[in-house]
C-alpha positions in Angstrom: 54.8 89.8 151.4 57.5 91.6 150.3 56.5 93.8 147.3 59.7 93.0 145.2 58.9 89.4 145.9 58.1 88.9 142.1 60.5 91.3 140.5 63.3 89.8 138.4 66.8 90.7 140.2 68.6 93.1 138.8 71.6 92.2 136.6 75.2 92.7 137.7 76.4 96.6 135.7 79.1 95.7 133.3 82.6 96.0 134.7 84.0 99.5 133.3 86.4 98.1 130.9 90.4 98.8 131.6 92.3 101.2 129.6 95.2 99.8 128.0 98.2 101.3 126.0 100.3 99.4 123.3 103.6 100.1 121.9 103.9 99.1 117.8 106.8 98.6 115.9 106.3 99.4 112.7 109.4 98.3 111.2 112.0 100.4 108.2 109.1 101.5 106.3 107.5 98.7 104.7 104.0 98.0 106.2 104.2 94.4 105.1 106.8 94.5 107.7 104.3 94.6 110.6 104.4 91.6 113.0 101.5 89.7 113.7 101.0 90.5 117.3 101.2 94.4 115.9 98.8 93.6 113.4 96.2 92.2 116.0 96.7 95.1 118.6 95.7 97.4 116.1 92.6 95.7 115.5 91.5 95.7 118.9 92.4 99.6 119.3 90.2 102.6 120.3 92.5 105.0 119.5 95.9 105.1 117.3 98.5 107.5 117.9 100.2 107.4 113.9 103.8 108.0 113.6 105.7 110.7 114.0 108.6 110.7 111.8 108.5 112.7 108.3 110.3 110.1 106.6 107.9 107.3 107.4 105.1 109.0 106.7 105.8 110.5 103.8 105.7 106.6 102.0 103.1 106.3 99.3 100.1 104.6 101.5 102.4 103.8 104.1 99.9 105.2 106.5 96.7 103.6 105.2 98.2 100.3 104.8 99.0 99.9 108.7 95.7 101.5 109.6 93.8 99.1 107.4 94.5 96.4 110.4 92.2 98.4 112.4 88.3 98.0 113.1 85.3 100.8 112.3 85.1 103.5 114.1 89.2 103.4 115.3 90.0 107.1 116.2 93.1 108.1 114.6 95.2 111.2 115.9 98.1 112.4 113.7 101.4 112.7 116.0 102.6 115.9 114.9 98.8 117.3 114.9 98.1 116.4 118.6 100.5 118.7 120.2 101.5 118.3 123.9 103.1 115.2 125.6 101.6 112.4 123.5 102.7 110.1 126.6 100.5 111.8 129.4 97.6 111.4 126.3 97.6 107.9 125.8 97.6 107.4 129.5 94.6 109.7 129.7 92.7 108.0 127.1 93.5 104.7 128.5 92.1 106.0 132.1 88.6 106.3 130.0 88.9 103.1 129.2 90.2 103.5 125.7 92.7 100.5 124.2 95.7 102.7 123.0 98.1 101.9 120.2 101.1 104.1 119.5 103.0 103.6 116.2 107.1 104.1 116.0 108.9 103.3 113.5 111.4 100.6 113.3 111.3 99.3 117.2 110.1 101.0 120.1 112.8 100.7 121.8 115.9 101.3 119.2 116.3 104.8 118.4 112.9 105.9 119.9 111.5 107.1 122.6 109.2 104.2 124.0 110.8 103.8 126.9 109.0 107.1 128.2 105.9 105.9 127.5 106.2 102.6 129.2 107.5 104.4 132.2 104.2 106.9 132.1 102.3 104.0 131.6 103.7 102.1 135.1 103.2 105.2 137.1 99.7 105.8 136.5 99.4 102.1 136.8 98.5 101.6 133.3 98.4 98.7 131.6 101.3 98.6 128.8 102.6 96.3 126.2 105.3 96.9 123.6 104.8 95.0 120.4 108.5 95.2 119.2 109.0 96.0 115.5 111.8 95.0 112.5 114.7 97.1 113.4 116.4 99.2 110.3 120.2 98.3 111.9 119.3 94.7 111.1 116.8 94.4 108.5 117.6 97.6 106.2 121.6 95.6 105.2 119.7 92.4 104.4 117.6 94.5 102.0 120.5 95.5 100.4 122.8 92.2 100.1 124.5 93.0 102.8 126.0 90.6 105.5 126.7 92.2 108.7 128.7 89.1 110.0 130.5 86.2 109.0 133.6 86.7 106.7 135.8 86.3 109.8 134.5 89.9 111.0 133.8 88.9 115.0 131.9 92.1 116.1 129.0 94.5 114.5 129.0 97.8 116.0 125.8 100.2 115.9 127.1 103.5 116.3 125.2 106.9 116.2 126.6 109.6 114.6 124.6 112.8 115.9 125.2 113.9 119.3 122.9 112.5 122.3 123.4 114.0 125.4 126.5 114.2 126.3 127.2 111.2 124.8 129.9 111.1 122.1 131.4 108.2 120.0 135.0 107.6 119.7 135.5 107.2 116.0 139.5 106.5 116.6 138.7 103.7 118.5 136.0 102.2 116.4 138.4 102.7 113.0 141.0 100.7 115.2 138.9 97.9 115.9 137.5 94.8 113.3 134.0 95.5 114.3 131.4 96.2 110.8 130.2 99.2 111.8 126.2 100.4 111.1 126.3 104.1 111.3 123.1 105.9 111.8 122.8 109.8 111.4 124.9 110.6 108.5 123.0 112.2 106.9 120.9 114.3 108.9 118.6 116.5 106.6 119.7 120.3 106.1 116.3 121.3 108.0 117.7 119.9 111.0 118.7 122.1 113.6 123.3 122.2 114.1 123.2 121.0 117.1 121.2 117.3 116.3 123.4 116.9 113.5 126.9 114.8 113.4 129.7 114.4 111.4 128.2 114.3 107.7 129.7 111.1 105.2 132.2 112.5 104.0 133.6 113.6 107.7 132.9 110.2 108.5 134.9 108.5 105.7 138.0 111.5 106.5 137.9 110.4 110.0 137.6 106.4 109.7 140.8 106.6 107.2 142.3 108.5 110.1 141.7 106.1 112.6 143.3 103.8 111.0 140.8 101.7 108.6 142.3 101.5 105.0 141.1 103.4 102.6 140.1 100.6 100.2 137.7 99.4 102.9 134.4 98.6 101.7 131.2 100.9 102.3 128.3 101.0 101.2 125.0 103.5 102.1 121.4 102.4 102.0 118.8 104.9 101.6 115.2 104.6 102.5 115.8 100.9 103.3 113.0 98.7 103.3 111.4 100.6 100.8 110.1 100.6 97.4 112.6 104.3 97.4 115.5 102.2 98.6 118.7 103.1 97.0 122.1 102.0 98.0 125.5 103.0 96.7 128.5 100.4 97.3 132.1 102.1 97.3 135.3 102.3 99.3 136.1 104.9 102.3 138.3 106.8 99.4 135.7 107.1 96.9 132.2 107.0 98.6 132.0 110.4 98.9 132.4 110.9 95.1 130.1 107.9 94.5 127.4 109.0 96.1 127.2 112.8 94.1 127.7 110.5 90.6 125.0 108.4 92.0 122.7 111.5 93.0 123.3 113.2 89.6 121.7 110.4 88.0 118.6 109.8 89.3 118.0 113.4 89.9 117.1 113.1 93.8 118.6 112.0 97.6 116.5 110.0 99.7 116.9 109.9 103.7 117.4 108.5 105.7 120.6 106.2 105.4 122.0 103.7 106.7 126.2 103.6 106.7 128.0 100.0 106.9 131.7 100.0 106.6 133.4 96.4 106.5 133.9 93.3 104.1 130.1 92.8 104.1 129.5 95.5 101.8 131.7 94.0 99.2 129.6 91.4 98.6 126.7 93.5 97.6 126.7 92.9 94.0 126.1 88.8 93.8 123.5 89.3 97.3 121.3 92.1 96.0 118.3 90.8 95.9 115.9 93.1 96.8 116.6 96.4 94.6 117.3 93.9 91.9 113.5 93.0 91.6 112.6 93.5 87.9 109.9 96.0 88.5 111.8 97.3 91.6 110.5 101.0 92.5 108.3 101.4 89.5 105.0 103.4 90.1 102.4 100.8 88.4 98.5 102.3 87.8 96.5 99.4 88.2 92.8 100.3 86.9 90.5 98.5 89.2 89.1 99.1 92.4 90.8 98.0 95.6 88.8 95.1 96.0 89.3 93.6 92.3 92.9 94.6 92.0 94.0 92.7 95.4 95.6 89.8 94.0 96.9 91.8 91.2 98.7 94.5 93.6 100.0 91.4 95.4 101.8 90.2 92.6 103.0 93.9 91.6 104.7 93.8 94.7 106.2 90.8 94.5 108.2 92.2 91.3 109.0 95.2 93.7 106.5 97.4 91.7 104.4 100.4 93.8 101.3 99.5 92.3 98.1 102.0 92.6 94.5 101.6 92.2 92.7 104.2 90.0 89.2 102.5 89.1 88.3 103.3 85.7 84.6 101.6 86.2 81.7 101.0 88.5 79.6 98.2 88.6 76.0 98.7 89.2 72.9 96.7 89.1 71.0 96.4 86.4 68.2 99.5 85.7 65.6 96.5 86.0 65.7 93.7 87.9 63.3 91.6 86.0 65.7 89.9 83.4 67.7 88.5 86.5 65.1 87.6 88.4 63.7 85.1 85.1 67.4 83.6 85.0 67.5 82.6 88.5 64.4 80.9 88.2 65.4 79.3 84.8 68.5 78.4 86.8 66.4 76.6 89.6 63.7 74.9 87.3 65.9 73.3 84.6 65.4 75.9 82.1 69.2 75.9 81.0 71.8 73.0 80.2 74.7 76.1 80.1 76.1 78.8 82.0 78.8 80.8 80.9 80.9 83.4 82.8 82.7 85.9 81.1 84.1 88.3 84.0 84.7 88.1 87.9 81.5 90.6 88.2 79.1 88.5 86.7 79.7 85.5 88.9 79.2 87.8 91.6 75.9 89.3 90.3 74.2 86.2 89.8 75.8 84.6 93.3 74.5 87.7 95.2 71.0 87.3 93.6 70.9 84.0 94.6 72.1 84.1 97.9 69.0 87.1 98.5 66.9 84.2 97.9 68.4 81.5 100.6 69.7 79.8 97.6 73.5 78.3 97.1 75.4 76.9 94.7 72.9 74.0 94.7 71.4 75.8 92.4 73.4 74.7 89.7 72.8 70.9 90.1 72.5 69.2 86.8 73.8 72.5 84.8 76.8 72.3 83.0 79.2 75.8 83.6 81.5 77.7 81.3 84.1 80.5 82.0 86.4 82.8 80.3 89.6 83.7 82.0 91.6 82.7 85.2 90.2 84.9 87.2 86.3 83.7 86.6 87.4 80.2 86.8 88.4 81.1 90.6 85.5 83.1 91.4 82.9 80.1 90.5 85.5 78.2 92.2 85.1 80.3 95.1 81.8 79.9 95.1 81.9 75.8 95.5 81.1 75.1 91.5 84.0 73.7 89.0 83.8 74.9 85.7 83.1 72.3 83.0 84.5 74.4 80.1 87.5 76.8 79.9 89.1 78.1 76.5 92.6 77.1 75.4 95.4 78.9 77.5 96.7 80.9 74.4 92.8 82.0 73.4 91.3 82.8 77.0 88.3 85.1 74.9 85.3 84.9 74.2 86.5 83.5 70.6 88.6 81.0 72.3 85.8 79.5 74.3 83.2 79.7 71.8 86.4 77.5 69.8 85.8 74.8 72.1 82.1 74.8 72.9 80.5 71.4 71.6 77.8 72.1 68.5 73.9 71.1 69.8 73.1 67.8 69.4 69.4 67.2 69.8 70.0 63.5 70.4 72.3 64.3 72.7 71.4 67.3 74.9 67.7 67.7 76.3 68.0 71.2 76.5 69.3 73.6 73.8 69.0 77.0 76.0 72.1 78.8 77.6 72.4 81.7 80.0 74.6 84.5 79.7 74.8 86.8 82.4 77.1 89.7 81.5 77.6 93.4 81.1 75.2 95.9 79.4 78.6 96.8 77.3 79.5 93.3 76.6 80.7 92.4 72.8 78.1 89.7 71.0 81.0 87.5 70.1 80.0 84.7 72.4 76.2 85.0 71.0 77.1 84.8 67.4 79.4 82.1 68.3 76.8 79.8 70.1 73.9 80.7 67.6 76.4 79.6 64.9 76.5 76.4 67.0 73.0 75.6 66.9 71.8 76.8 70.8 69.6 79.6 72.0 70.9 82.0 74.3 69.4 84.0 77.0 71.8 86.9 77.1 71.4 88.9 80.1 72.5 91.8 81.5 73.7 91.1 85.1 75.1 94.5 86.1 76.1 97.8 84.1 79.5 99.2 84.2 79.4 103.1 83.9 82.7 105.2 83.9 83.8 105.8 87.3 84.1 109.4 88.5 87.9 111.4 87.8 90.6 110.0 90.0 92.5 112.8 92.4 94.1 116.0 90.7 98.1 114.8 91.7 96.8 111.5 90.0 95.3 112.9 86.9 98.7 115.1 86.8 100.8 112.1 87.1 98.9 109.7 84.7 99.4 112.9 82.3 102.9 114.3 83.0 104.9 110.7 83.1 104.6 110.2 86.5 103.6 106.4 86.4 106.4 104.2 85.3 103.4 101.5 83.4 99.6 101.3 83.0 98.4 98.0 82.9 94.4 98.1 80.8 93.1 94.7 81.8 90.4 95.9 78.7 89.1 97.8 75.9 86.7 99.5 78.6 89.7 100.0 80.7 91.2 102.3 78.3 88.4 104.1 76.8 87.4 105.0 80.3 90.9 106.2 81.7 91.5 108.5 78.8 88.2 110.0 79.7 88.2 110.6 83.2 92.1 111.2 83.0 93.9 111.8 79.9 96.4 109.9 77.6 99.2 108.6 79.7 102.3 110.5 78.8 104.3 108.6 76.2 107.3 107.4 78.6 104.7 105.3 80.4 105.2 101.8 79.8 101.8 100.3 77.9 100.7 96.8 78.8 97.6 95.4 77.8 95.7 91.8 78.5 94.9 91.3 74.9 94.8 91.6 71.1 91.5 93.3 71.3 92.8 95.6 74.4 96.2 96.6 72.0 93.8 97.7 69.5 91.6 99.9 71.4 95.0 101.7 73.0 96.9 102.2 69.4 92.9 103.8 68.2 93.2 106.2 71.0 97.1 107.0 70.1 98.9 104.7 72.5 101.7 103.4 71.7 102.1 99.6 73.4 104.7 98.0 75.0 104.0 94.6 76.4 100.5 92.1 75.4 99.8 89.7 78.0 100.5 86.1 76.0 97.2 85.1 77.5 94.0 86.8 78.6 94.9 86.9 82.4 95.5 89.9 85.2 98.3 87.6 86.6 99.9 86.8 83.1 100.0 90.8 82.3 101.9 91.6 85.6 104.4 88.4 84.6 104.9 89.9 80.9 105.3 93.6 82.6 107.7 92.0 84.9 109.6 90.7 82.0 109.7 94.0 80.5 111.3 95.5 83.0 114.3 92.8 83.4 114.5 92.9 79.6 115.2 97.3 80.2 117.9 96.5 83.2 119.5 94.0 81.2 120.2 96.2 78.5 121.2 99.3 80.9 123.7 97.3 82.3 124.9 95.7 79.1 125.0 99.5 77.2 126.8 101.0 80.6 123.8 103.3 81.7 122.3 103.5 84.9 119.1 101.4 85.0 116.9 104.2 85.6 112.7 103.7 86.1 110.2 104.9 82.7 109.2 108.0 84.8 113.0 108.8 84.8 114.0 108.9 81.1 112.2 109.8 77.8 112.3 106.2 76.0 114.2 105.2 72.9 113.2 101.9 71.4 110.1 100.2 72.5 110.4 96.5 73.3 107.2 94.3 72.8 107.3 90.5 75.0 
């Protein structure tokens, strides 16, 4: 008998898994601008090679907004760090077996080098893919309202202005033609060695006019397109030049790079700007709340054009017992309460996550009626498969205004009088007095404690302190109680906005001065109210002849209140 007769057969090794490099687009600069397939390739990655162009990296979070697509454990080498030839390293990381994901900006193939790569990768007999990206000749003119085509104009030209090789563009022959020219290169930074730069703008205006294009052509140069930065100035071939020092002088800074687009297109700027004319449209917005809670928020920031950034000014922790929770939940279960009432995001979660550690779901709430204060609340009970039986008035979303609407005990009516109230350990005992007044018993509980969160970042604390924040938006008393203490006062050209009465109150007892009170108690209401603010400032700017210039950019006359 054989003697491995009886032993189990061995299982087939594993097949070493293939390497594989991928090229990523990253678009002008916007990381919202990533495609889908990008987005995914990331995720799958061992290794990501991050960009290396200054420019692009030096966008606020820029580089922590792509990498967020990625999984745990993603090893992440800084271009510029690595040294070498970064194509003969992703093939040799891809040889180990290692998925590969190199980053360009714009599109691997337009104005970069990726071609290289893919070459090294089909040599070594690599496995390659190029994920192409939004390119800045097409996408950074619709940003700013600009048409490349149409207008009987036939032809778009992309022309590069610094030299290539020996490669040389023949500006008399594209002044002569009808083509809109996109010039890239125009403005190559001082820091760049003479012999990568070109013809600067106003060379390039000189030498159109020259060629024959009338001087009254329209121009117009984007900046930083794509961006929350973006700037562009709209002129003629005669007085761009000029334009873009008056333009310069008044916001105190240049951004790079630009973009240069000469034709009728740029004429029609004014009625198809869309995108810098965002009410909120470069502002630098502290939201205080952590990443997780401020999401939607930041979302909707964004969508006004606003940079918004997360400082959180609390930190939720359990409760310093757990017994009190532990008796709700089984209050909950056994029929104990006829209410519950939510007053914040954090205490649905509390009591969710404490009943979820014992196997038990929203089930749990069968034959209990639910109330909640605020938007916000209402979607998290939502979220977690309950609909809320009681919400206040839309103009009184407080404690006050629910406890307005909650029914008095009726004995003959209800057969239990008993309500839980899961909240903070800080929590006001408006609702309390309210319900006692109303003839039920409360259970109030503390569900988690909120303890001031530690000091943000130095540059943050210096910003928040030296006007470099265009708004603060407190979302509550605590909010603002706790910022001033880990941070300071915000510097009095930063825009105020609070969610509340109560919130206002809090800010003006700790010297603020505020600008804009949410008309309702809700995250998403504050951001519109901000928003109006802002097109309420431009309005006037425009109306008064000024330059619409950000907070951060301007001590502050008169202070408008929505």
């Amino acid at each position: 008998m054989n003697a491995n007769a009886n032993s189990q057969p061995e299982e087939p090794r594993a097949a070493a898994r293939s390497g594989h490099v991928a090229l990523v687009g990253t678009g002008p600069g916007g990381a919202d601008l990533l495609t889908l397939r990008g987005a995914e390739l990331l995720r799958r990655a061992d290794v990501v090679v991050t960009l290396r162009e200054p420019a692009a990296e030096e966008l606020a979070g820029f580089r922590e907004e792509l990498l967020s697509h990625c999984s745990d454990g993603v090893s992440v080498l800084q271009a510029d760090e690595c040294g070498g030839d970064l194509n003969a390293l992703a093939v040799a990381r891809a040889r180990e077996g290692q998925r590969v994901v190199r980053l360009y900006s714009g599109d691997p193939f337009f104005g970069c080098r990726g071609a290289d790569l893919v070459a090294a990768c089909e040599e070594a007999g690599v496995e390659v893919e190029v994920a192409p990206g939004v390119s800045a000749v097409t996408s950074v003119p619709t940003f700013a309202g600009l048409p490349l085509m149409g207008d009987g104009v036939p032809e778009v030209r992309i022309l590069n202005a610094r030299p290539h090789g020996k490669a040389e563009v023949d500006w008399n022959e594209a002044a002569a033609s009808d083509a809109t020219l996109v010039i890239m290169g125009g403005d190559a930074p001082a820091e760049e060695p003479p012999e990568h730069r070109g013809p600067g703008l106003d060379v390039l205006c000189k030498t159109l006019v020259a060629g024959g294009r009338p001087a009254s052509t329209p121009v117009s140069v984007v900046r930083a397109g794509g961006t929350t930065r973006q700037t562009t100035v709209t002129s003629t071939l005669a007085r761009l030049v000029a334009d873009l020092k008056a333009k310069d002088a008044k916001n105190h800074h240049a951004t790079a790079p630009a973009l240069m687009i000469v034709g009728p297109g740029a004429a029609r700027r004014p009625e198809l700007s869309w995108y810098e004319g965002r009410p909120l449209f470069g502002w630098r917005v502290l939201v205080p709340r952590t990443k997780e809670q401020a999401a939607a928020l930041s979302d909707q920031l964004r969508g006004y054009g606003a940079v918004p950034e997360e400082v959180p000014t609390i930190s939720v922790e359990p409760p310093r017992t757990p017994q009190q929770m532990e008796r709700a939940v089984r209050g909950l279960v056994t029929g104990r309460y006829q209410w519950v009432a939510f007053t914040s995001v954090n205490a649905v979660r509390a009591i969710r996550e404490r009943l979820e550690s014992y196997g038990l779901d929203a089930r749990a709430f069968a034959g209990v009626k639910v109330a909640v204060v605020g938007e916000a609340t209402a979607d998290a009970v939502r979220e977690f498969g309950i609909q809320p039986d009681l919400t206040p008035p839309e103009d009184a979303q407080s404690s006050a205004g629910l406890v307005s609407v909650w029914p008095p005990y009726d004995d003959e009516i209800d057969p239990i009088e008993r309500v839980l109230l899961p909240r903070a350990d800080i929590a006001t005992d408006t609702l309390v007095a309210g319900l006692t007044d109303l003839g039920w018993e409360t259970d109030d509980v503390t569900a988690y404690r909120t303890v001031r969160a530690a000091p943000p970042p130095a540059p943050v604390r210096e910003a928040i302190k030296g006007g470099g924040f265009d708004a603060v938006m407190f979302t509550s008393s605590s909010t603002v109680r706790n910022l001033v203490g880990i941070a300071g006062k915000p510097h009095n050209t930063t825009v105020i906005a609070v969610i509340g009465p109560e919130t206002e109150r809090t800010a003006v007892e700790f010297g603020l001065r505020v600008d804009v009170v949410a008309p309702k108690a809700s995250v998403s209401a504050l951001a519109r109210a901000l928003s109006e603010y802002g097109a309420a400032r431009s309005r006037e700017a425009v109306e008064s002849g000024k330059p619409v210039l950000k907070p951060s950019q301007k001590r502050r006359g008169r202070r408008r209140k929505l």
